[in-house]
N, C-alpha and C positions, 0 to 999 in steps of 0.2 A: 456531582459525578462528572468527569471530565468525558469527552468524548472526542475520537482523534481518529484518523484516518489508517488503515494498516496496507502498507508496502510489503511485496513480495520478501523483500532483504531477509526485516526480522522475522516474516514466516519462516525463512529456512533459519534462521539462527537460534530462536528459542526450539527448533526441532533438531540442530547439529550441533551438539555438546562441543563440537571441535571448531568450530565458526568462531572467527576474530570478537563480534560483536554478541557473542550469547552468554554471555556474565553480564552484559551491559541491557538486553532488550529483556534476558530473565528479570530484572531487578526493578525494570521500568515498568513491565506489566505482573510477573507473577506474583514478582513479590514485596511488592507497591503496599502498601494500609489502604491508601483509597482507591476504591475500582474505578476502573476504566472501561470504560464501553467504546468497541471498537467497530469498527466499517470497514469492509473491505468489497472487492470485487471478484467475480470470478476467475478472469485474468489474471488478479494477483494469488489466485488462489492457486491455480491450474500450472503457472511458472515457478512456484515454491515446492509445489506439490514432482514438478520434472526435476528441481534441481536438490533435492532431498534422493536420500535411500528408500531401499522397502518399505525398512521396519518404520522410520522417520514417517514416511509418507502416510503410511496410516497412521501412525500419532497425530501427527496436524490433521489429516480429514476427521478422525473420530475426536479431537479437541473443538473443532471447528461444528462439528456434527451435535456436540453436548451443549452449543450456541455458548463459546467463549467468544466468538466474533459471529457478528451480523455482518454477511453477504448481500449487496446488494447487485441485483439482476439489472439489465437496460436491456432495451428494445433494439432490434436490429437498424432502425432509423438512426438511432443516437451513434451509432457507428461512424454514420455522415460527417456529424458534428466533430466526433471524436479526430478523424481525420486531417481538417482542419486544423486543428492542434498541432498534429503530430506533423504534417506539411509545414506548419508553421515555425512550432520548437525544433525541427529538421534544416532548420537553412543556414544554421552558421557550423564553420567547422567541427568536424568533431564530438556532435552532439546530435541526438535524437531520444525523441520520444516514441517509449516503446508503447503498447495496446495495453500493459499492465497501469504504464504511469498518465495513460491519457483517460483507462476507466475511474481512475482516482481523481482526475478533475475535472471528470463529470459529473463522480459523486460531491465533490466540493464542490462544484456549482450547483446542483440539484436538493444538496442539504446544509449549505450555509457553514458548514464544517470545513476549515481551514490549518489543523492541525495535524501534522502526517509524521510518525513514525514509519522513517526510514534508512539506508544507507546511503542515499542516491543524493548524499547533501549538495553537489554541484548541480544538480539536475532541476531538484525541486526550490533551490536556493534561488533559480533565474524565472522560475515560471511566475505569471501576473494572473491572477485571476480577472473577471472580467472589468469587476467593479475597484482593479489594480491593488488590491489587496495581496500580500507574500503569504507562501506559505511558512505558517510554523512550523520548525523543524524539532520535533521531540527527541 
């Protein structure tokens, strides 16, 4: 079973029929043959969940709710760490690391998972993990 990281993006696209990327993230997760087991953060939950409609927003929470994606919690410490990151990936033009994509690689550092379905391909294309490993972009 493959396991991969999930980004805000395709939470709002397999939940907004009308999003560029939801024929493409439908196909990669729903309607795949081999399951996927996903990760995600609250962060990433909470920004898909604002950037969704009503009705949408409760599909994702009660999708989410029926544990098609495991959430993963962090400790208000790891916030610290987080931050770091996001001071860091923040200093060249043009770019920043939001709270959504900085919980996502702490779960990548915290669970050795390096695979992330997202839209954010410039974003996640530049980031190093510690041990300078890229992220894969699914």
């Amino acid at each position: 079973m493959k396991v991969c990281l999930l980004d805000s993006g395709p939470l709002v696209a397999l939940f907004h029929p009308g999003d560029r990327f939801h024929a493409h993230f439908r196909q990669l997760i729903v309607d795949t043959p081999a399951p996927i087991q996903m990760h995600t953060t609250w962060p990433c939950v909470t920004e898909a969940s604002h950037l969704l409609g009503p009705r949408q927003r409760l599909a994702l929470l009660q999708w989410i709710g029926h544990g098609a994606v495991q959430v993963f919690p962090f400790d208000a410490p790891d916030l610290l760490e987080m931050c770091v990151w996001m001071e860091q990936y923040t200093q060249q033009p043009r770019t920043e690391m939001d709270l959504a994509e900085a919980s996502l690689y702490w779960l990548a550092c915290a669970s050795g998972v390096a695979q992330v379905l997202t839209i954010d391909v410039r974003d996640f294309s530049r980031y190093r993990l510690p041990d300078g490993r890229a992220f894969e972009i699914l």
